[in-house]
Backbone as JSON, one array per atom type, in Angstrom:
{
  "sequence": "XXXXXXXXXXXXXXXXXXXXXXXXXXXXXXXXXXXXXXXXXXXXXXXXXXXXXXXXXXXXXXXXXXXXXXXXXXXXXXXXXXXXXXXXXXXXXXXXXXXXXXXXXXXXXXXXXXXXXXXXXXXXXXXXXXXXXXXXXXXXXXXXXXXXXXXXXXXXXXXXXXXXXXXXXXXXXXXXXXXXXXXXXXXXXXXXXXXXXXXXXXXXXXXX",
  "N": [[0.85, -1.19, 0.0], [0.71, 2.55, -1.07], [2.37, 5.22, 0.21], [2.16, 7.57, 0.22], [-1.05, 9.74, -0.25], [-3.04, 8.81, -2.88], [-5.61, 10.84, -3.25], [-4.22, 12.93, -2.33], [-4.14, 14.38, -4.53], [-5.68, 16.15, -5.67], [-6.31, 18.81, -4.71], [-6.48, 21.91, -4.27], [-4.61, 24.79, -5.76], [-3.88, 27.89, -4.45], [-4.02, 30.92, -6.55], [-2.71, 33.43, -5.05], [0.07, 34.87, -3.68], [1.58, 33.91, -5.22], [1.81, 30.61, -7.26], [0.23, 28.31, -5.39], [-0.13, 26.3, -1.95], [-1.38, 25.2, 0.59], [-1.06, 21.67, 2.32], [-3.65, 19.92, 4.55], [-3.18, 17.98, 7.52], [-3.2, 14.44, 7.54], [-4.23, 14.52, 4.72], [-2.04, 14.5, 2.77], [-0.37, 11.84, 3.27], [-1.47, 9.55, 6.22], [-2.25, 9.55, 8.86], [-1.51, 7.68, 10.55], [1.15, 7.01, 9.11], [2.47, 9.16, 9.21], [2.71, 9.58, 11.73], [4.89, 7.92, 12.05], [7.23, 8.16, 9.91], [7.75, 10.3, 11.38], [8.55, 9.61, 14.08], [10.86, 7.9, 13.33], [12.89, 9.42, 11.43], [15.83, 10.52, 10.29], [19.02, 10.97, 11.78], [21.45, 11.02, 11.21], [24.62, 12.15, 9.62], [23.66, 14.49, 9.0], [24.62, 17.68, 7.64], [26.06, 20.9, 8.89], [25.08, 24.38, 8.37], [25.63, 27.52, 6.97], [24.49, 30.69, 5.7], [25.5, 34.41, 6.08], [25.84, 36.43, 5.27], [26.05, 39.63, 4.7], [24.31, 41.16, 1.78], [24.28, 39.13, 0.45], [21.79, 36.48, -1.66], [20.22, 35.35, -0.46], [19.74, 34.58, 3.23], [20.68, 32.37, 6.11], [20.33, 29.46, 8.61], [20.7, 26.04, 9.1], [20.66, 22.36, 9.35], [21.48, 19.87, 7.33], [20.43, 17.13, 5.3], [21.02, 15.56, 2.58], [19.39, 13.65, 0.33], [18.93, 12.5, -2.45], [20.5, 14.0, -5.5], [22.54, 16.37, -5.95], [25.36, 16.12, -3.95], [25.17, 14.46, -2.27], [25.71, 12.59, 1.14], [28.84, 11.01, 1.54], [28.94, 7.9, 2.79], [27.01, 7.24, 4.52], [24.66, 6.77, 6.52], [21.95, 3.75, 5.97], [18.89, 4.98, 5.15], [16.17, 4.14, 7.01], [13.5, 1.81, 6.95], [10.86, 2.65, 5.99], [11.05, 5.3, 5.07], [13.23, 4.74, 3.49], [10.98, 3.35, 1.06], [9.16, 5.58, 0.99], [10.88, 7.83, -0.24], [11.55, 6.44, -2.82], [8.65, 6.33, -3.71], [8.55, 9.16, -4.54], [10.57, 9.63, -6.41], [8.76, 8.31, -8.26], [7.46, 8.6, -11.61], [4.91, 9.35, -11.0], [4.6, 10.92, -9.35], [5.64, 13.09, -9.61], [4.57, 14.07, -11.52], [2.03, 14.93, -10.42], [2.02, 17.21, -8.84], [2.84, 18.57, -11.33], [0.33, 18.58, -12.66], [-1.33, 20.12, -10.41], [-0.02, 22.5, -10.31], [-0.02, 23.11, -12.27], [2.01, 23.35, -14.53], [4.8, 22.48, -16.57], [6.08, 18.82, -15.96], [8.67, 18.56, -13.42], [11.97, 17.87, -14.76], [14.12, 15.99, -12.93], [14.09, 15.63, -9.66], [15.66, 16.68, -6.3], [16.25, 16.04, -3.38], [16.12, 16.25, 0.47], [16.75, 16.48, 3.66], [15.94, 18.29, 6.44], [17.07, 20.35, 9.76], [15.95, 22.86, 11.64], [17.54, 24.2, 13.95], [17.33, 25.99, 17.12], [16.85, 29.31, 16.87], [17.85, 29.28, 14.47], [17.4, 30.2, 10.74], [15.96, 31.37, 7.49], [16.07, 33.93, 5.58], [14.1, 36.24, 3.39], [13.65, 35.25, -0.15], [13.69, 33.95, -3.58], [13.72, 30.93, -5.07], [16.05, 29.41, -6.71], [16.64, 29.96, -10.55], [16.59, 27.19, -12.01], [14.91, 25.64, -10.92], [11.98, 24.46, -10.48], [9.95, 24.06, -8.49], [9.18, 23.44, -5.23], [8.08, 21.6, -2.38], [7.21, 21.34, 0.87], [7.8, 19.51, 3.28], [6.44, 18.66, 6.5], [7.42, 17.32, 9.71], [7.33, 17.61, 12.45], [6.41, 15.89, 15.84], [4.48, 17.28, 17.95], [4.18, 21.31, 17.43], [4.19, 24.07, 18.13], [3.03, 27.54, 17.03], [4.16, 29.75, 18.36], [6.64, 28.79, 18.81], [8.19, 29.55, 16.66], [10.04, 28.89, 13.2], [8.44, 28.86, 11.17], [6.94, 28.54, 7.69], [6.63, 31.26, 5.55], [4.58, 32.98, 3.48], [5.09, 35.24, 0.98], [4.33, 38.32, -0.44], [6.24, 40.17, -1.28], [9.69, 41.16, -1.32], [10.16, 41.87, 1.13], [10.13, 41.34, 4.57], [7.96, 41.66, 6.13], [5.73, 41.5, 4.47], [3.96, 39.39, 5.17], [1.28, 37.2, 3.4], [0.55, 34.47, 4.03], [0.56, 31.96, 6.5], [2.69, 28.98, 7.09], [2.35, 26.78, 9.58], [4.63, 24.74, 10.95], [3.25, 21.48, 11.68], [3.1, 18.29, 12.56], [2.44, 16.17, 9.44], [1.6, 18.3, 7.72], [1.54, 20.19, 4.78], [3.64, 21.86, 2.47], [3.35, 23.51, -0.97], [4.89, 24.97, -3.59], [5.3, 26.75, -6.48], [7.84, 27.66, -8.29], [9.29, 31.3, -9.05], [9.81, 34.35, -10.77], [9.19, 35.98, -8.53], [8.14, 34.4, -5.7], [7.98, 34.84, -3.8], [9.31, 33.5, 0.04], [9.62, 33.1, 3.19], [11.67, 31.36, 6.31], [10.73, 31.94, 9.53], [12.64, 32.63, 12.48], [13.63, 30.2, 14.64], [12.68, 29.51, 17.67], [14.03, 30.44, 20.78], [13.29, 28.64, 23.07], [11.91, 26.62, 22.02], [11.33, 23.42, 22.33], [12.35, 21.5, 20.72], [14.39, 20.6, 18.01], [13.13, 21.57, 14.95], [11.84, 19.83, 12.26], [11.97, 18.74, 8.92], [10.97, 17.97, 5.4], [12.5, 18.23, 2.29], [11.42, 18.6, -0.86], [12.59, 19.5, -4.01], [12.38, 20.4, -7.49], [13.69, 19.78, -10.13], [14.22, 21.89, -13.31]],
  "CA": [[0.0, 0.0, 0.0], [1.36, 3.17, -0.99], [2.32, 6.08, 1.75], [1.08, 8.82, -0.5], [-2.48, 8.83, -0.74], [-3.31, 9.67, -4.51], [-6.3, 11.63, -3.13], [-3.83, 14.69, -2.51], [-3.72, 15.16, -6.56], [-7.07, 16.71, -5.63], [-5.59, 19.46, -3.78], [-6.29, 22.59, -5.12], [-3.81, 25.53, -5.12], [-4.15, 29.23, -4.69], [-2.95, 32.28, -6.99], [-1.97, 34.34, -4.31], [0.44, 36.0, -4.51], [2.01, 32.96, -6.6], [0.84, 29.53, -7.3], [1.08, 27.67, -4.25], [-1.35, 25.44, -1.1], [-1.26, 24.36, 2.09], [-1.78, 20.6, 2.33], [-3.18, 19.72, 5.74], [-2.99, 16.84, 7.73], [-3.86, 13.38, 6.81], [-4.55, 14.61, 3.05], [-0.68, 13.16, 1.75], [-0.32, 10.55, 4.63], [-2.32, 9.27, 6.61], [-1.76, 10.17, 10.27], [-0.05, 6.45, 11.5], [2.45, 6.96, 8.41], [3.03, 10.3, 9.19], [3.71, 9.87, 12.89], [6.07, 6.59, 11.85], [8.14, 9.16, 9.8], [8.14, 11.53, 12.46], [9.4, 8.88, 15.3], [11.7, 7.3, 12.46], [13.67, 10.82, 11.02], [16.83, 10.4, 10.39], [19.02, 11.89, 13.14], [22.88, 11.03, 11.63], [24.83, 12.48, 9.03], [23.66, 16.1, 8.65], [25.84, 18.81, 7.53], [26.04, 22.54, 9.37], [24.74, 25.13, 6.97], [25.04, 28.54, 7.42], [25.11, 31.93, 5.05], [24.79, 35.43, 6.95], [26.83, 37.77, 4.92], [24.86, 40.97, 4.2], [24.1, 41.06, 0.64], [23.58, 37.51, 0.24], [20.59, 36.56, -1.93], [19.67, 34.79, 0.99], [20.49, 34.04, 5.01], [19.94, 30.95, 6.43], [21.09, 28.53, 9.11], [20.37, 25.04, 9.44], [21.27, 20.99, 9.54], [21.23, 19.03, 5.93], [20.98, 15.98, 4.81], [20.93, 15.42, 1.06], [19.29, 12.2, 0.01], [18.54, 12.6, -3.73], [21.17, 15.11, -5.77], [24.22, 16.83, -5.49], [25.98, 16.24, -2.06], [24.75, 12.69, -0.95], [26.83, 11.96, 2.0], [29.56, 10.09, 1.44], [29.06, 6.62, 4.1], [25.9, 8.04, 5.47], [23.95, 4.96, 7.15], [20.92, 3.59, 5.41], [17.29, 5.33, 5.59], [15.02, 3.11, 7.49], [12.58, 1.35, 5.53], [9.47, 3.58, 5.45], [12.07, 6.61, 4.27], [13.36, 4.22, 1.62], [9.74, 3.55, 0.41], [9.26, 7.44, 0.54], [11.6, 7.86, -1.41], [11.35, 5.68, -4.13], [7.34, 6.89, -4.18], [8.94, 10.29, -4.62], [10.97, 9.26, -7.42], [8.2, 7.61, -9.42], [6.9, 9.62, -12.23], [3.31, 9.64, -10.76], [4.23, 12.05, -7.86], [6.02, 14.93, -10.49], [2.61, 14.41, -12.7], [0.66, 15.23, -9.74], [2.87, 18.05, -9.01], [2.45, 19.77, -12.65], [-1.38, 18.97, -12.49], [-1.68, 21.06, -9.53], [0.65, 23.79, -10.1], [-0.13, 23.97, -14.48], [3.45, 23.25, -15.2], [5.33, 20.62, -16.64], [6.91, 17.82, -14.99], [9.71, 18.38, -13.66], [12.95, 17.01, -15.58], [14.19, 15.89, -11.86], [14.23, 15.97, -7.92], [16.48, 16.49, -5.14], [15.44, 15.66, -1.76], [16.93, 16.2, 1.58], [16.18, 16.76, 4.93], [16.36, 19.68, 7.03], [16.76, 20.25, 10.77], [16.3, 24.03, 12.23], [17.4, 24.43, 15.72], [17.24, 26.93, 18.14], [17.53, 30.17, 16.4], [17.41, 29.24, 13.12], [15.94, 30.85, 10.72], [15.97, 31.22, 6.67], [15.42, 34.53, 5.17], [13.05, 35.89, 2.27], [14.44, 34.84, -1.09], [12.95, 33.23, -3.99], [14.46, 29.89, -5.29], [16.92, 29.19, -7.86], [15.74, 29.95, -11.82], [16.42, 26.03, -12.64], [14.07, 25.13, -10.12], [10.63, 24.55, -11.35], [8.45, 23.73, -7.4], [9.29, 23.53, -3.87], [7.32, 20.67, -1.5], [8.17, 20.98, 2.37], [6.63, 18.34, 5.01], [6.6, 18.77, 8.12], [7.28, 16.06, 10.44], [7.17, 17.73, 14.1], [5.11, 15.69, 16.67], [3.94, 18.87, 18.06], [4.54, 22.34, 17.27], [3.44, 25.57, 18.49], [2.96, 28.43, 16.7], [5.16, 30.72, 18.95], [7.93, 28.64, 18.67], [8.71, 29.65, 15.31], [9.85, 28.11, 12.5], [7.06, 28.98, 10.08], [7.16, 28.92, 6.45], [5.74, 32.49, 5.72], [4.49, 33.33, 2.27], [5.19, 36.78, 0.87], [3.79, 39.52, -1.13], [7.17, 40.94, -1.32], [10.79, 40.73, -0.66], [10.07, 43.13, 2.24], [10.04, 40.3, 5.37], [6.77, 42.07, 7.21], [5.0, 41.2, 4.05], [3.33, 38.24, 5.14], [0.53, 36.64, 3.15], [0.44, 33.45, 4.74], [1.93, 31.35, 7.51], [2.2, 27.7, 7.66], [3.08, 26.24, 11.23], [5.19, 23.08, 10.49], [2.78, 20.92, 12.64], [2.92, 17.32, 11.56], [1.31, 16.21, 8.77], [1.3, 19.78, 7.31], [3.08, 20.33, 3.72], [3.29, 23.06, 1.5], [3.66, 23.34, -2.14], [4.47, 26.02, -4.52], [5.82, 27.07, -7.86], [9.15, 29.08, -8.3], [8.48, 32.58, -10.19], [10.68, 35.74, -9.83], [8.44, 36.64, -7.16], [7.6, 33.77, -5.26], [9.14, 35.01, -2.72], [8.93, 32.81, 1.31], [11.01, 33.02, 4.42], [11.07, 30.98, 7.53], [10.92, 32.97, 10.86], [13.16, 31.78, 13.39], [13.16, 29.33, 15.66], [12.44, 30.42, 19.3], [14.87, 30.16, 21.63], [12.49, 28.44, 23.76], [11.13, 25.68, 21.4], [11.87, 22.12, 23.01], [12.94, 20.59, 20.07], [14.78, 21.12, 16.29], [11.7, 22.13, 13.24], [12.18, 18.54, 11.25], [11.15, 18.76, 7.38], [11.33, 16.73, 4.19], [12.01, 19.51, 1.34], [11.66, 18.17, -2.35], [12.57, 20.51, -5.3], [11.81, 19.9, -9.12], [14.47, 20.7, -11.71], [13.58, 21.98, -14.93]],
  "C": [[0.89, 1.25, 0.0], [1.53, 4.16, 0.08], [1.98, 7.45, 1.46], [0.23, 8.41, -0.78], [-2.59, 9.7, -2.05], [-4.35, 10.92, -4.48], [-5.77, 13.05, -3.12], [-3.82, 15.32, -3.8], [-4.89, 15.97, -6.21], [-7.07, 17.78, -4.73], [-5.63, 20.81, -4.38], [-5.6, 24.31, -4.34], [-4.7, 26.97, -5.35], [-3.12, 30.14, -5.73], [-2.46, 32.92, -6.3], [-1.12, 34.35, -3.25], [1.11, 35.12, -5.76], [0.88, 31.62, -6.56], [0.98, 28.53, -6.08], [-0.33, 27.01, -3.21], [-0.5, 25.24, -0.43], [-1.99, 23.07, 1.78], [-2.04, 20.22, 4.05], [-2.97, 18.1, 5.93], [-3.55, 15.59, 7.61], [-3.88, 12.99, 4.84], [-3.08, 13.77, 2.15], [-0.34, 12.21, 2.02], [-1.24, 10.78, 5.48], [-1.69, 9.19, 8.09], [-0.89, 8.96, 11.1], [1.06, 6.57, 10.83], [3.27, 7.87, 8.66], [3.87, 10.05, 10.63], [5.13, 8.9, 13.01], [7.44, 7.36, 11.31], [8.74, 10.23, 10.45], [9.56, 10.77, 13.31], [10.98, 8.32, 14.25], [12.95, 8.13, 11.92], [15.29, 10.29, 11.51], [17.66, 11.16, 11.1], [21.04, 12.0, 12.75], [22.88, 11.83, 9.93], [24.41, 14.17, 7.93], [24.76, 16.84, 8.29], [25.51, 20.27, 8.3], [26.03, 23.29, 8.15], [24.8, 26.52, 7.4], [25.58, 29.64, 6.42], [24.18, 33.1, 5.81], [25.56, 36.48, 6.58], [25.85, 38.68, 4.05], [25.64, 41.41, 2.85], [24.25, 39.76, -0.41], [22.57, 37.2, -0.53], [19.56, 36.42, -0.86], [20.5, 34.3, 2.19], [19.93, 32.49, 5.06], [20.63, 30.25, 7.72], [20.3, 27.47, 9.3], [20.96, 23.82, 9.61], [20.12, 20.58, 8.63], [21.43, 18.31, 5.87], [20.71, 15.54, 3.31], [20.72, 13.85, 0.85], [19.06, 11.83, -1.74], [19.26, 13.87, -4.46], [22.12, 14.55, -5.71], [24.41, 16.56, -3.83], [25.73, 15.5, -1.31], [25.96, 12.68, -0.23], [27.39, 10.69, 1.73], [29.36, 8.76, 2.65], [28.42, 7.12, 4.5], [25.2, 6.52, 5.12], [23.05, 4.85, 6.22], [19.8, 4.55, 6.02], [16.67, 3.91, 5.81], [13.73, 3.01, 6.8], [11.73, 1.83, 5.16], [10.48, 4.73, 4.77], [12.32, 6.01, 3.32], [12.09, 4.16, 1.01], [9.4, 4.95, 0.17], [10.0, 8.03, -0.35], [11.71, 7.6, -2.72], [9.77, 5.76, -4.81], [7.64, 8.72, -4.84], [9.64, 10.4, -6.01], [9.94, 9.35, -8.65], [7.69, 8.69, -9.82], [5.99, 9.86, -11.95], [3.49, 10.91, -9.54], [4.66, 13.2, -8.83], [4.83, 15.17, -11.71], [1.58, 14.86, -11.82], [1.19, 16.55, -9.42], [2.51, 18.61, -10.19], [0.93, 19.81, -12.88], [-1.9, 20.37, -11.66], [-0.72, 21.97, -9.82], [0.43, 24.29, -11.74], [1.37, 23.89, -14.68], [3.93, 22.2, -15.8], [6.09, 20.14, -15.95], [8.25, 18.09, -15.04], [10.86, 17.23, -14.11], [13.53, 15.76, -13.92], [13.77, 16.62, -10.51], [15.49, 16.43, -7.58], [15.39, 16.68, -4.06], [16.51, 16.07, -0.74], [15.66, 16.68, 2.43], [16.72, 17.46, 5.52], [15.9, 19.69, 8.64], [16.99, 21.95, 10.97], [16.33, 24.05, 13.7], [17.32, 25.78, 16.4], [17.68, 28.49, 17.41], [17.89, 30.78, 14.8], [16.64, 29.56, 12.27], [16.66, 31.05, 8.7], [14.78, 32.85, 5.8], [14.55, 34.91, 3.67], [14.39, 35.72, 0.94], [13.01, 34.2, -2.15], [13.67, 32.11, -4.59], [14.98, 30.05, -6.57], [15.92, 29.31, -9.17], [15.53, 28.53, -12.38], [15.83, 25.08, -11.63], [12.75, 25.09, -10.86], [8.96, 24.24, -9.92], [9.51, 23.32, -6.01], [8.2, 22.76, -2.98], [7.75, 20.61, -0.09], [7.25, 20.2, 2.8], [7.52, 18.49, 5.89], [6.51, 17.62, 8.97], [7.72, 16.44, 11.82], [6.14, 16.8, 14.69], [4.07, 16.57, 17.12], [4.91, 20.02, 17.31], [3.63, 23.29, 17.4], [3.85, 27.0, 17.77], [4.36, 29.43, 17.31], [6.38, 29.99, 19.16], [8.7, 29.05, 17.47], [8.64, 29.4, 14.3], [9.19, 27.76, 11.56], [7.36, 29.22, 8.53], [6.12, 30.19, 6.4], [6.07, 33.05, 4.12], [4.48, 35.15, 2.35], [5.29, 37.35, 0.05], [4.97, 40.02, -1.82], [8.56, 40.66, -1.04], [10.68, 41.41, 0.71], [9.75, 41.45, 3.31], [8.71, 40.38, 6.4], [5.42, 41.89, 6.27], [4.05, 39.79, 3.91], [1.74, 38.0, 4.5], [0.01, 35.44, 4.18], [1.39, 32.47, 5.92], [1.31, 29.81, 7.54], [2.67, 27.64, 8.71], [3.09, 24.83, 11.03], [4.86, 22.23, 11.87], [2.88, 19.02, 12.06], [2.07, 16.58, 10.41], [1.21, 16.98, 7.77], [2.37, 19.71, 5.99], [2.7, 21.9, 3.18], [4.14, 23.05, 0.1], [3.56, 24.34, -3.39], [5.55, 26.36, -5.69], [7.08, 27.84, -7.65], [8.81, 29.85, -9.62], [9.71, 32.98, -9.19], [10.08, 36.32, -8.83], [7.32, 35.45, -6.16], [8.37, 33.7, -4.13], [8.55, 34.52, -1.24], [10.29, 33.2, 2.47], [10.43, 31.56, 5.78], [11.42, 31.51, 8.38], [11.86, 31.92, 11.71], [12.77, 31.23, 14.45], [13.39, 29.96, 16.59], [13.21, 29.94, 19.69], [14.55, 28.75, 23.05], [11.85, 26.94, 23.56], [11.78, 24.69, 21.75], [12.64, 20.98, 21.97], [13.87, 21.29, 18.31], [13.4, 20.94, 15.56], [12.8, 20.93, 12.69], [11.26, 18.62, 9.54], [11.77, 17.8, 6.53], [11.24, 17.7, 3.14], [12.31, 18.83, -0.47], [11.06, 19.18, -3.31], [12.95, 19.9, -6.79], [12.64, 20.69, -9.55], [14.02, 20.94, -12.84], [14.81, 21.01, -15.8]]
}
């Protein structure tokens, strides 16, 4: 049985300010798969990430793990078996056809995948993604998460960072999915100082 339910193709996005949706919970997994990926999250072989030099396209700090791409870790352990199945559902051409359905684009040529940990502080300013990008997919795989800890993908009107449209709160379960345009511009707010744990995601981007 697969761990994407096909029902999310049925998912419909918004224009504003680009093309883009919130998927909530249940709708791509189904809440035992999701929390299995949660408890399961790979925890070794990250890399330290950080750019903060003013006039940067973009800031950022976090912990990477590249599973699909450029920059697979060299001797990095296996993914545990629901992640390999995730994976290899991620792969198949039926998930980048559901992907250009919902966004009106074509399929992308490829993926990359990785996984992303933000800890304490962390935080990823506005920007819009690379031109040989063609879509952006985050999941969220916190057990909990609270709002005021941070950590929010925050859609935006603008490069201006107070222009918030929308906010997801990476609760589990929770994805989001949107097009790259010269103005598809997102940030994530930082993590609170406060928040009991690292913001855990799954971020898969479509090459043209």
């Amino acid at each position: 049985m697969p761990l994407i339910n096909p029902a999310w193709t049925r998912a419909a996005a918004s224009d504003r300010p680009f093309r883009w949706l919130r998927i909530e919970p249940g709708v791509l997994f189904d809440e035992a798969n999701a929390a299995r990926l949660s408890r399961e999250f790979p925890t070794r072989s990250f890399v330290r990430r950080e750019v903060d030099t003013p006039g940067s396209a973009k800031t950022y700090r976090n912990y990477s793990r590249t599973l699909v791409g450029p920059d697979v870790p060299a001797g990095a352990p296996p993914l545990p078996e629901i992640w390999q199945r995730l994976v290899a559902e991620l792969l198949d051409d039926g998930y980048r056809d559901a992907v250009a359905k919902i966004l009106g684009q074509p399929p992308a040529a490829q993926l990359e995948i990785r996984l992303a940990r933000h800890g304490r502080t962390d935080w990823l300013s506005p920007h819009t993604d690379r031109p040989d990008k063609a879509f952006s997919h985050l999941i969220y795989l916190n057990p909990q998460w609270h709002e005021e800890w941070g950590g929010c993908l925050q859609i935006l009107a603008s490069a201006d960072p107070a222009d918030v449209v929308a906010q997801v709160v990476p609760r589990l379960g929770v994805s989001a999915l949107f097009e790259r345009t010269d103005y598809s511009w997102h940030q994530v707010s930082a993590v609170a100082a406060a928040a009991p744990s690292d913001r855990i995601s799954l971020l898969i981007h479509g090459r043209v």
